[in-house]
PyMOL Python script that loads the backbone (N, CA, C, O; Angstrom):
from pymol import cmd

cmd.read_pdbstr("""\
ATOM      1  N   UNK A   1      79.407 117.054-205.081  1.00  0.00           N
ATOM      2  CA  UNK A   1      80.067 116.160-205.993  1.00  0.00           C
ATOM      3  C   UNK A   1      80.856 115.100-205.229  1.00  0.00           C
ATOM      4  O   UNK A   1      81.134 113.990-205.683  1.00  0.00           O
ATOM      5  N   UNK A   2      81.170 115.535-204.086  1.00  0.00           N
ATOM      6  CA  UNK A   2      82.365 114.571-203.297  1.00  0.00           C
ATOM      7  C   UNK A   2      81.350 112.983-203.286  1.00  0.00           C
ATOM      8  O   UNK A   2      81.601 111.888-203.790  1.00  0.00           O
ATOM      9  N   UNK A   3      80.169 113.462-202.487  1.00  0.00           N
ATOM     10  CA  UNK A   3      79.020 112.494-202.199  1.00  0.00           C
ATOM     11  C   UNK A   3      79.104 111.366-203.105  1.00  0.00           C
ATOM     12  O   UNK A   3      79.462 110.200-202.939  1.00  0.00           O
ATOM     13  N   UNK A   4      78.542 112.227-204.436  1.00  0.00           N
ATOM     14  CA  UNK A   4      78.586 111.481-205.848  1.00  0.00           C
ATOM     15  C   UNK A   4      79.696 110.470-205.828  1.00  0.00           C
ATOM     16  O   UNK A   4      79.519 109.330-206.259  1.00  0.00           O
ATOM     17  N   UNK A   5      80.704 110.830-205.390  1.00  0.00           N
ATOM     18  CA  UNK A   5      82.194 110.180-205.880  1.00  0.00           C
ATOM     19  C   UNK A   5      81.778 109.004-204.454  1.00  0.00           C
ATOM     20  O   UNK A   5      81.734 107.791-204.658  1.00  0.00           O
ATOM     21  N   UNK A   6      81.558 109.485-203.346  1.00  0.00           N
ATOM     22  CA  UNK A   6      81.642 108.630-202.123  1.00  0.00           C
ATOM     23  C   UNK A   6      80.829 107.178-202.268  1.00  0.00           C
ATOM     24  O   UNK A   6      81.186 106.050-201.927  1.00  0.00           O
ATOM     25  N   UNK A   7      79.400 107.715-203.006  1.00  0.00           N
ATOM     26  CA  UNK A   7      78.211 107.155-203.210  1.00  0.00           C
ATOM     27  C   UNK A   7      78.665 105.613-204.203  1.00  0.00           C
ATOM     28  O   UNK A   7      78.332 104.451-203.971  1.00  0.00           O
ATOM     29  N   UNK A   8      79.657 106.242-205.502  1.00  0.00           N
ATOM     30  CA  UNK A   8      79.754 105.546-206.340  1.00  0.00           C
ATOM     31  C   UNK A   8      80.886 104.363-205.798  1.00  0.00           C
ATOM     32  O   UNK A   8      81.064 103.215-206.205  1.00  0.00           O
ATOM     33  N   UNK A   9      81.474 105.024-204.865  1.00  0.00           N
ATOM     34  CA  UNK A   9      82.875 104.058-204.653  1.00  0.00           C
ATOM     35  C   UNK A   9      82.372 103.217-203.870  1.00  0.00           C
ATOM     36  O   UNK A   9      82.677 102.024-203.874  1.00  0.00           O
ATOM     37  N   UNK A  10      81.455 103.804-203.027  1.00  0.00           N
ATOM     38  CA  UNK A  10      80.983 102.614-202.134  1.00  0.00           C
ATOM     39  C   UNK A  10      80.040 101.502-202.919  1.00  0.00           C
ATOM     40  O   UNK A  10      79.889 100.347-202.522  1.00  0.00           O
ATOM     41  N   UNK A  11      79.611 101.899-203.762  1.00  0.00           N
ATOM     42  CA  UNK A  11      78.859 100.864-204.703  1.00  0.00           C
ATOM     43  C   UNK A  11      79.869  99.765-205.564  1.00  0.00           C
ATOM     44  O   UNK A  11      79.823  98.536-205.623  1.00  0.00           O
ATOM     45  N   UNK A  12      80.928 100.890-206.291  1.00  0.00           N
ATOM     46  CA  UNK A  12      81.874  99.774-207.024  1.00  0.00           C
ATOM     47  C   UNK A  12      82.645  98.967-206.068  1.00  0.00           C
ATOM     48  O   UNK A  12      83.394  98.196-206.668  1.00  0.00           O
ATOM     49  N   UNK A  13      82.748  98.846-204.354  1.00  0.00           N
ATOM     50  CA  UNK A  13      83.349  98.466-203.878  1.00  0.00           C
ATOM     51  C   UNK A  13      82.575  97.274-203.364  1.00  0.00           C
ATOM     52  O   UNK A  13      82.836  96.120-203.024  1.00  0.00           O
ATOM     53  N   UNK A  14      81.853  97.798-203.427  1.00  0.00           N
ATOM     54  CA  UNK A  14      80.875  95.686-202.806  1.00  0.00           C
ATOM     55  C   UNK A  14      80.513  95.094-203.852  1.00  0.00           C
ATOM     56  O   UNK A  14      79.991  93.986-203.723  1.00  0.00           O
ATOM     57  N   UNK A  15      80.680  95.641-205.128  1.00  0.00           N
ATOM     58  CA  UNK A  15      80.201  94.932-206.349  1.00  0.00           C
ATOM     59  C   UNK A  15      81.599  93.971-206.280  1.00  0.00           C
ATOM     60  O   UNK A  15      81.521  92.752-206.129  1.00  0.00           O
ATOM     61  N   UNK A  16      82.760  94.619-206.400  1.00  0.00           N
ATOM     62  CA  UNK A  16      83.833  94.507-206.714  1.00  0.00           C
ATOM     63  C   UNK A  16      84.139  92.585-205.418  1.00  0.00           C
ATOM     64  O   UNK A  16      84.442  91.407-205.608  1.00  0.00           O
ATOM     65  N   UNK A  17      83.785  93.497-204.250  1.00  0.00           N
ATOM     66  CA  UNK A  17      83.946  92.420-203.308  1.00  0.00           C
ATOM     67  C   UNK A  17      82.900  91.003-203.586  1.00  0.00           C
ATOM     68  O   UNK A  17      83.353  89.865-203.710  1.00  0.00           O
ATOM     69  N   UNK A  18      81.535  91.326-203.645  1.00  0.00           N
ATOM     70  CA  UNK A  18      80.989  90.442-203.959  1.00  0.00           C
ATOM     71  C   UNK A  18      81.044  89.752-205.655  1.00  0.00           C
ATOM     72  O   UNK A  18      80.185  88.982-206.082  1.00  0.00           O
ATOM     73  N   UNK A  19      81.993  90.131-206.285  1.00  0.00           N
ATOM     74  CA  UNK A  19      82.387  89.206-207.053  1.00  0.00           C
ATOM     75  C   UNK A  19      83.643  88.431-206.931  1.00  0.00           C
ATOM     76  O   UNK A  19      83.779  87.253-207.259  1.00  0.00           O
ATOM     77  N   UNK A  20      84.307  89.003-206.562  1.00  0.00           N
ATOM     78  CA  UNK A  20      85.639  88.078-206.188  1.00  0.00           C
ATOM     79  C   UNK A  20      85.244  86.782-204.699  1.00  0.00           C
ATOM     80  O   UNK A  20      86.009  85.925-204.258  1.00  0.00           O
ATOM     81  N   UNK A  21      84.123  87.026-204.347  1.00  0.00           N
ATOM     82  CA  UNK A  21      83.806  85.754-203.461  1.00  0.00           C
ATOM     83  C   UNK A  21      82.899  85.204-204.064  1.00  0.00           C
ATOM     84  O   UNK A  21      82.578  84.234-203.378  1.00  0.00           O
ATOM     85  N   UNK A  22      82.190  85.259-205.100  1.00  0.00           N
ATOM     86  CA  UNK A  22      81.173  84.331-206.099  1.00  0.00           C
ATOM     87  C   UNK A  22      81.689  82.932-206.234  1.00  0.00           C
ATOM     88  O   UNK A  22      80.940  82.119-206.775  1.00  0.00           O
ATOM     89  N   UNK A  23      82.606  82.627-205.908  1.00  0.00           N
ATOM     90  CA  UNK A  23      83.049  81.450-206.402  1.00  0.00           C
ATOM     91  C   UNK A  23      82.936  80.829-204.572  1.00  0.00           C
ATOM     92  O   UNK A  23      83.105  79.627-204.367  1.00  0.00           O
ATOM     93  N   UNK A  24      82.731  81.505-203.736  1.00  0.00           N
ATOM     94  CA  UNK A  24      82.201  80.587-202.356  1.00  0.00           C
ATOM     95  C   UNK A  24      81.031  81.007-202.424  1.00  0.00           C
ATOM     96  O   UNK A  24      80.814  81.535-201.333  1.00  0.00           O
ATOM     97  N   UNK A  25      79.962  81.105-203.185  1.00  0.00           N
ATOM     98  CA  UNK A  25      78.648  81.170-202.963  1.00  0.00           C
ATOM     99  C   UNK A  25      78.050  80.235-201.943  1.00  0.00           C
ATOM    100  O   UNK A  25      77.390  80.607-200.973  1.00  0.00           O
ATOM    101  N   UNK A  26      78.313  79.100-202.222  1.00  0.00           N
ATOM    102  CA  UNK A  26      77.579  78.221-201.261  1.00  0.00           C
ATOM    103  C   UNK A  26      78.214  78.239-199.320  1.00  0.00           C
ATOM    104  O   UNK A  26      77.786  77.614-198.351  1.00  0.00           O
ATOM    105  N   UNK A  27      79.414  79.294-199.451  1.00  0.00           N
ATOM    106  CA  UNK A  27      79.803  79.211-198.056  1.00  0.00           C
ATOM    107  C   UNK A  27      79.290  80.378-197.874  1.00  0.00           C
ATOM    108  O   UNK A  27      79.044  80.662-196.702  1.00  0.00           O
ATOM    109  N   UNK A  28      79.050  81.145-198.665  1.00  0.00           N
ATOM    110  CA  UNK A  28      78.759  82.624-198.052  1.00  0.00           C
ATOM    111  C   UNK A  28      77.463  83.258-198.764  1.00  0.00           C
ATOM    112  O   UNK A  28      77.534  84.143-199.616  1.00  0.00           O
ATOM    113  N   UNK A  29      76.517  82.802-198.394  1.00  0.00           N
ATOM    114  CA  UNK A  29      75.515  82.854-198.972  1.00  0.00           C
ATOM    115  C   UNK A  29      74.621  84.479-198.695  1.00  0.00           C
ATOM    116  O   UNK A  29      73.731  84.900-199.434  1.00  0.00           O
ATOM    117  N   UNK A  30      75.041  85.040-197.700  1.00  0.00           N
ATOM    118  CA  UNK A  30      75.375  86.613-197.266  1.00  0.00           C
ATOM    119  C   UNK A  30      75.452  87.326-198.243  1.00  0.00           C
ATOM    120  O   UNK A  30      74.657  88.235-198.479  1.00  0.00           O
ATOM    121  N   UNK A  31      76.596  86.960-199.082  1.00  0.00           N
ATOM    122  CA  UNK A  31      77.215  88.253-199.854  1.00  0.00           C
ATOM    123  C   UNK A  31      75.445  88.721-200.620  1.00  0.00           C
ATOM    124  O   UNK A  31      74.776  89.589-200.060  1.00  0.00           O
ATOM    125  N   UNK A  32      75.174  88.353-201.278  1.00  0.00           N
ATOM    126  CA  UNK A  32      74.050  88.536-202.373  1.00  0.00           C
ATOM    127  C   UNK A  32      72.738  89.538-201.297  1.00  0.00           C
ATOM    128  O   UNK A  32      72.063  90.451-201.771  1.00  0.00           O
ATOM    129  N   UNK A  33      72.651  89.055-199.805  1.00  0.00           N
ATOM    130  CA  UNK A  33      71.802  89.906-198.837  1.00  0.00           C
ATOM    131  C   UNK A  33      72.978  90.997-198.785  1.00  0.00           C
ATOM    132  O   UNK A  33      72.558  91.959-199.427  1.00  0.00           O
ATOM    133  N   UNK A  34      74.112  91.238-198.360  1.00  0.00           N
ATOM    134  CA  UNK A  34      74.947  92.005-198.145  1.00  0.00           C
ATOM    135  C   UNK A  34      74.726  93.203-199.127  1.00  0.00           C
ATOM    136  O   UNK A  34      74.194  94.197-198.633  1.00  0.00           O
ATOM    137  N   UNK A  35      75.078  93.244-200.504  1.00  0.00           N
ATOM    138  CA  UNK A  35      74.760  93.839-201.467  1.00  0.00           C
ATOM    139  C   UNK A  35      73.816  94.894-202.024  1.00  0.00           C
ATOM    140  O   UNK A  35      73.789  96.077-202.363  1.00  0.00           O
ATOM    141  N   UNK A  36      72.886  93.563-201.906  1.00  0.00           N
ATOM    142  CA  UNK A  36      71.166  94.240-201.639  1.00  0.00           C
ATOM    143  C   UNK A  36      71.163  95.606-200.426  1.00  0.00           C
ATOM    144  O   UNK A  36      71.232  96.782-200.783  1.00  0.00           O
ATOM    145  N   UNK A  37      71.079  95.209-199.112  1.00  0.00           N
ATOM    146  CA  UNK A  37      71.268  96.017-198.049  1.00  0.00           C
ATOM    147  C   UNK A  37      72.497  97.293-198.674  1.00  0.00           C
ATOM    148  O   UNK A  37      71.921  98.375-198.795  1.00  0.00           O
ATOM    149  N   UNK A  38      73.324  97.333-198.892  1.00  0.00           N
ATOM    150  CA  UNK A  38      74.322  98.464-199.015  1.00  0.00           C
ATOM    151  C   UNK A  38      73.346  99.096-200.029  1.00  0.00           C
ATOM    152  O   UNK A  38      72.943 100.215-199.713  1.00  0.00           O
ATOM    153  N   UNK A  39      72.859  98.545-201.275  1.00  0.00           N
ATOM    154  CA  UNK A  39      72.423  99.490-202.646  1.00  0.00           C
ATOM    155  C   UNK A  39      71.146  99.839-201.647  1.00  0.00           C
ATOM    156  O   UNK A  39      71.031 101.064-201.655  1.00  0.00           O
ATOM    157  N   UNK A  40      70.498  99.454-201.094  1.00  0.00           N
ATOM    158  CA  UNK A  40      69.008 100.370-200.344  1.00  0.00           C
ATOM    159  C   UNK A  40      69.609 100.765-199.411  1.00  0.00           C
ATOM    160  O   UNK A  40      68.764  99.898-199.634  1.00  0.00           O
ATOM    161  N   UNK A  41      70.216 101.174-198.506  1.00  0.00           N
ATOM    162  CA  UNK A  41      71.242 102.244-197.863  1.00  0.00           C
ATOM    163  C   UNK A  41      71.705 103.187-198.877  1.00  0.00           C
ATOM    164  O   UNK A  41      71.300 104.327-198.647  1.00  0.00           O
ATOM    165  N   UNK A  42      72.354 103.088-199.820  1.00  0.00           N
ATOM    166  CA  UNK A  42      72.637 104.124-200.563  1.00  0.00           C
ATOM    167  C   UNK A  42      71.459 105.077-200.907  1.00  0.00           C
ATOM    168  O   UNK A  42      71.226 106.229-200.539  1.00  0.00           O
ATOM    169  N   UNK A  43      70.709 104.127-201.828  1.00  0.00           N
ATOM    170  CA  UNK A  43      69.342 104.861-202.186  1.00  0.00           C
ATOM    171  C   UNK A  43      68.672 105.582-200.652  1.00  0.00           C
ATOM    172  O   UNK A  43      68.024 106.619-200.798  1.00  0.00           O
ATOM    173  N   UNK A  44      68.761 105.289-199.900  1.00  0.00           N
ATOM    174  CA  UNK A  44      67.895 105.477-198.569  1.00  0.00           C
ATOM    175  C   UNK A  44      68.585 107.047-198.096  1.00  0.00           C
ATOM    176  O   UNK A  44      68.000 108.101-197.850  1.00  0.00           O
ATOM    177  N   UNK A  45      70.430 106.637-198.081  1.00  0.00           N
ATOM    178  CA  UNK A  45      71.121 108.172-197.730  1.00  0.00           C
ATOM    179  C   UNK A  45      70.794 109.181-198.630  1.00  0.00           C
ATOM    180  O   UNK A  45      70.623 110.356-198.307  1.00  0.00           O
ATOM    181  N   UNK A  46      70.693 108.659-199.939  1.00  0.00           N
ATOM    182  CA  UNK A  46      70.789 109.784-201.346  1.00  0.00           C
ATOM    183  C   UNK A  46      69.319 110.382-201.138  1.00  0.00           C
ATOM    184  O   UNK A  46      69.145 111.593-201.009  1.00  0.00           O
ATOM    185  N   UNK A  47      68.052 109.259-201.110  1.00  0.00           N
ATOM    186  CA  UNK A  47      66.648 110.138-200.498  1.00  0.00           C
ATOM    187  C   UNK A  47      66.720 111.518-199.323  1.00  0.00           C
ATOM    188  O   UNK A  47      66.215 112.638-199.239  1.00  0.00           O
ATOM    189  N   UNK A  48      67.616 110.710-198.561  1.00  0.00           N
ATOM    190  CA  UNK A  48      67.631 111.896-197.094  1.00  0.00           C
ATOM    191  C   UNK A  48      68.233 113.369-197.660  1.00  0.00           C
ATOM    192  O   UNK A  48      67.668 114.443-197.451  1.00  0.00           O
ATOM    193  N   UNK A  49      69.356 113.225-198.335  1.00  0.00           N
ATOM    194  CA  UNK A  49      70.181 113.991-198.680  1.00  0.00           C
ATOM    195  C   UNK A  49      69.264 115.254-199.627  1.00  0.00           C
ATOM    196  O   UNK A  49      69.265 116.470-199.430  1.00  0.00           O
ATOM    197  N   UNK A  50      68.549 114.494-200.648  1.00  0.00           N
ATOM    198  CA  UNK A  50      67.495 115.177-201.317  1.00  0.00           C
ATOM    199  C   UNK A  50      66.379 116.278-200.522  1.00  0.00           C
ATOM    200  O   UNK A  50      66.041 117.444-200.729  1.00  0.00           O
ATOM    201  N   UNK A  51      65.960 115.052-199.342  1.00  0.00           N
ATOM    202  CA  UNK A  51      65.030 116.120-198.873  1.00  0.00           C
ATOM    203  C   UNK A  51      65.410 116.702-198.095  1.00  0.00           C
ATOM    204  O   UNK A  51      64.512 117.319-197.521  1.00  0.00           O
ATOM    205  N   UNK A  52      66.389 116.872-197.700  1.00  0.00           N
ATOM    206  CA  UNK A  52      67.002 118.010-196.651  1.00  0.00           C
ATOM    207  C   UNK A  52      67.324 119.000-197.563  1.00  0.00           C
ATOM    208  O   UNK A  52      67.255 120.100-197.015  1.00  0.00           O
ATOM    209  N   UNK A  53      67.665 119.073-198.790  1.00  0.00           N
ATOM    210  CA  UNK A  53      68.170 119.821-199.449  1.00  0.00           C
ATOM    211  C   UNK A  53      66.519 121.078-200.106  1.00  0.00           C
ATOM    212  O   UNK A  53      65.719 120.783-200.994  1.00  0.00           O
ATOM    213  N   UNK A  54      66.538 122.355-199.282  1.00  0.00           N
ATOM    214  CA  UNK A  54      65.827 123.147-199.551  1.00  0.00           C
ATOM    215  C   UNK A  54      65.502 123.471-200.816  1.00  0.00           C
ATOM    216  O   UNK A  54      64.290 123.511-201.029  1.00  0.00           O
ATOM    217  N   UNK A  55      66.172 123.700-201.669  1.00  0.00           N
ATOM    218  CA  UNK A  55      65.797 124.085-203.437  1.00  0.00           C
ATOM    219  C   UNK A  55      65.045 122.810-203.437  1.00  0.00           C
ATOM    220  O   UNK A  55      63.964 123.363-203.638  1.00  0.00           O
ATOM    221  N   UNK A  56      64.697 121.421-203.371  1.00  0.00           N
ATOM    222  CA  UNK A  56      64.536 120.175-203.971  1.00  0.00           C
ATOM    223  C   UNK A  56      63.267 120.445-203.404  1.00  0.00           C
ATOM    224  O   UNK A  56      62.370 120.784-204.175  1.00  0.00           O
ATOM    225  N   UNK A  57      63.059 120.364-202.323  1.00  0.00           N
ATOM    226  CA  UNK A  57      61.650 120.515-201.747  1.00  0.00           C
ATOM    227  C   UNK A  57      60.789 121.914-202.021  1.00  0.00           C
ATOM    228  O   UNK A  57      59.581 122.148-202.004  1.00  0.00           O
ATOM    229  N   UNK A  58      61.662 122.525-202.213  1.00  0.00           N
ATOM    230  CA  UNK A  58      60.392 123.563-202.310  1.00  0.00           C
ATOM    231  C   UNK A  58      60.275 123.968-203.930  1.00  0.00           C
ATOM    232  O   UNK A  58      59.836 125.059-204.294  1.00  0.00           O
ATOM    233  N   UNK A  59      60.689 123.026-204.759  1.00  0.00           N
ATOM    234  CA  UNK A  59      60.192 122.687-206.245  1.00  0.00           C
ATOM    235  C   UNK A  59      59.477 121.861-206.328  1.00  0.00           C
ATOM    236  O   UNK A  59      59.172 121.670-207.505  1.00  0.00           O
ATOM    237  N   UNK A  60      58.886 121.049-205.483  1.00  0.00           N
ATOM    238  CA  UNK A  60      58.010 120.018-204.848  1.00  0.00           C
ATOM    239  C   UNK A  60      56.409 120.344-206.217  1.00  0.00           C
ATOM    240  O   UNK A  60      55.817 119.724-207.101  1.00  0.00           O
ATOM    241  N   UNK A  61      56.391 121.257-205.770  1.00  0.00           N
ATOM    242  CA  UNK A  61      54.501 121.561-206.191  1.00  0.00           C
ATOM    243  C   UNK A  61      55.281 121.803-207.923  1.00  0.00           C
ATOM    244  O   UNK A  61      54.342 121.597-208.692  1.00  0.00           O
ATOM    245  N   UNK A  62      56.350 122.085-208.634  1.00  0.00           N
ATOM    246  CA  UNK A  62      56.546 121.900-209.921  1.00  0.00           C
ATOM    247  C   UNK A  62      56.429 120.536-210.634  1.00  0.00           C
ATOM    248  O   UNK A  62      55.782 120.355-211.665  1.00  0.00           O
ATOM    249  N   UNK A  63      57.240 119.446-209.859  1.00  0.00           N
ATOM    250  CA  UNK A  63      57.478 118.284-209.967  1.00  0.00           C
ATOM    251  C   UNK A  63      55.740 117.696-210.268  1.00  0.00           C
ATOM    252  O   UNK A  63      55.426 116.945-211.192  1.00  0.00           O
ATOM    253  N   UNK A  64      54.898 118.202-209.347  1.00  0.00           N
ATOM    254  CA  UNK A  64      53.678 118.244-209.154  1.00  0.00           C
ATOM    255  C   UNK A  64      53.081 118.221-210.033  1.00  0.00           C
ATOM    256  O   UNK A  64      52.466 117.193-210.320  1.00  0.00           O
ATOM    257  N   UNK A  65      52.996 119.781-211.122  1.00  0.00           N
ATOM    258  CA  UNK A  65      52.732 119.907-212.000  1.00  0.00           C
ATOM    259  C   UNK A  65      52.738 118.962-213.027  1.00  0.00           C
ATOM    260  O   UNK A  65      51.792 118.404-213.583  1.00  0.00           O
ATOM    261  N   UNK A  66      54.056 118.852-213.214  1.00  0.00           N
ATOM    262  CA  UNK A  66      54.312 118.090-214.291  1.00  0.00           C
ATOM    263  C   UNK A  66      53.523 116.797-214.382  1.00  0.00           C
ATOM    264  O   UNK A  66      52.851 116.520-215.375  1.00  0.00           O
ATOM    265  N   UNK A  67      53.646 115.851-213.094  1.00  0.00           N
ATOM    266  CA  UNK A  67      52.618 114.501-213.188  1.00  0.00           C
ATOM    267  C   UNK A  67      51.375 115.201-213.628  1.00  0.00           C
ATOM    268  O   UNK A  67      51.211 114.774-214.771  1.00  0.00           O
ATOM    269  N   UNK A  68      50.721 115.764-213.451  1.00  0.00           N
ATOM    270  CA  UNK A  68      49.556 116.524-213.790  1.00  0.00           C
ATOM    271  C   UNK A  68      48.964 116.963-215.401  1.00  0.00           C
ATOM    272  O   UNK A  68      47.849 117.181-215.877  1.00  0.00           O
ATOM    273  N   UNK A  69      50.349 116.956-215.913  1.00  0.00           N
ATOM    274  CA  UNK A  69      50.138 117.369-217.347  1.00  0.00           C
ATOM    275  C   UNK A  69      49.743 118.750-217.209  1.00  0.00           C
ATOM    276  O   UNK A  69      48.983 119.142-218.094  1.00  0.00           O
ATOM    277  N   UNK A  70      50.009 119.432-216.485  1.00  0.00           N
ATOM    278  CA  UNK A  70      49.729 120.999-216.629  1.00  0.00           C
ATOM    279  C   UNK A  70      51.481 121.599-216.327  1.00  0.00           C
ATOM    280  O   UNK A  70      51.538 122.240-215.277  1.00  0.00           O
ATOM    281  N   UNK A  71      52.853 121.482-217.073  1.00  0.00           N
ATOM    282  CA  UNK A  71      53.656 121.778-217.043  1.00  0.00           C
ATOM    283  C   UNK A  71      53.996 123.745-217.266  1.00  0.00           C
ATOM    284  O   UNK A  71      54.448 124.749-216.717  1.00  0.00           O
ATOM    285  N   UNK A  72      53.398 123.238-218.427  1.00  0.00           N
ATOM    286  CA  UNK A  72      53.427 125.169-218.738  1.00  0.00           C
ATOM    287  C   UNK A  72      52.946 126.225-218.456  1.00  0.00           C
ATOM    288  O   UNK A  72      53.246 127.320-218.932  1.00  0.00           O
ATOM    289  N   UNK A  73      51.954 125.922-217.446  1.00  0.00           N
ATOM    290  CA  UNK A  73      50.738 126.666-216.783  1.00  0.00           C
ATOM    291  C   UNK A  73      51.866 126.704-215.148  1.00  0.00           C
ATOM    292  O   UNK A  73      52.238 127.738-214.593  1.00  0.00           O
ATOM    293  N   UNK A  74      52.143 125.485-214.766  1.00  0.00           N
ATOM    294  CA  UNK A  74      52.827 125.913-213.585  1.00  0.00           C
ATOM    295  C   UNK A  74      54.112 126.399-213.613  1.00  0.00           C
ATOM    296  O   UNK A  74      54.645 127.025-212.696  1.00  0.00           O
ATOM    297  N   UNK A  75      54.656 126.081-214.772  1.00  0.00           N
ATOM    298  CA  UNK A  75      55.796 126.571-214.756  1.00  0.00           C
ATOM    299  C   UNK A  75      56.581 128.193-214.852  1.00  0.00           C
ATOM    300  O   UNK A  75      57.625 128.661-214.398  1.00  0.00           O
ATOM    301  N   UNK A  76      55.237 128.823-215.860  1.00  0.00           N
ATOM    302  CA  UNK A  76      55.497 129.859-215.751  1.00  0.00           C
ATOM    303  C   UNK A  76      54.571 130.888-214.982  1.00  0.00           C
ATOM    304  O   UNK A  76      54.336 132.052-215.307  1.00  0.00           O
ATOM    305  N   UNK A  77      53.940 129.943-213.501  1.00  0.00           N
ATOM    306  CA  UNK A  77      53.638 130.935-212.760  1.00  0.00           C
ATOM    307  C   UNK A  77      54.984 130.475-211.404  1.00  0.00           C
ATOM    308  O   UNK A  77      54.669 131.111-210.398  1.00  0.00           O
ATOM    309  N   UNK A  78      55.842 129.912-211.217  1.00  0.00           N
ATOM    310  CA  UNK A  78      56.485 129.334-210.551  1.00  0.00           C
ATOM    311  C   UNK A  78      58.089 130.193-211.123  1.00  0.00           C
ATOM    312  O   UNK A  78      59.006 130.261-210.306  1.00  0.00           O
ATOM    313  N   UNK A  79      58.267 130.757-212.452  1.00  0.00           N
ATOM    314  CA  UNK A  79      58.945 131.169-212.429  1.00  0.00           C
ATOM    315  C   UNK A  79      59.125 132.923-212.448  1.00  0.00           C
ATOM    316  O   UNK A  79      60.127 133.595-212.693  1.00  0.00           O
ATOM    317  N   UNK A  80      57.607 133.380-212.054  1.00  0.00           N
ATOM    318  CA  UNK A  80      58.048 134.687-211.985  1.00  0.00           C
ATOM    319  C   UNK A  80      58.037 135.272-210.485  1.00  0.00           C
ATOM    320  O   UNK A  80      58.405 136.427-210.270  1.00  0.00           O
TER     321      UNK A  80
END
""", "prot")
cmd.dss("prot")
cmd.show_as("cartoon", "prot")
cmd.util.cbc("prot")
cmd.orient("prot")
């Protein structure tokens, strides 16, 4: 949960920054690349975080299922 909280602050915090300099857009034409780069860093840490995380991956072949349209067939051989 901390993550969650870390994840989000760091997001409301360049939103926050890159609006209070909107009004030098034309001097700082950065901020808008700046932004971009932090939100795909986030997404990029939160991916890593996922697949390191053992339960996530090894529900892998459920997730599976499901694109598949065979949910109930894998599901309840996956849960016994």
């Amino acid at each position: 949960m901390a993550s969650l909280a870390l994840y989000w602050s760091v997001m409301i915090a360049c939103y926050l920054l890159a609006s209070r300099l909107r009004r030098y857009a034309d001097r700082l034409g950065f901020v808008n690349t700046l932004l971009s780069v932090s939100v795909y860093a986030l997404v990029f840490v939160m991916g890593l975080r996922m697949g390191a995380n053992r339960e996530v991956t090894d529900n892998l072949g459920a997730v599976r299922a499901m694109r598949n349209g065979d949910v109930m067939t894998k599901v309840e051989i996956t849960e016994e």
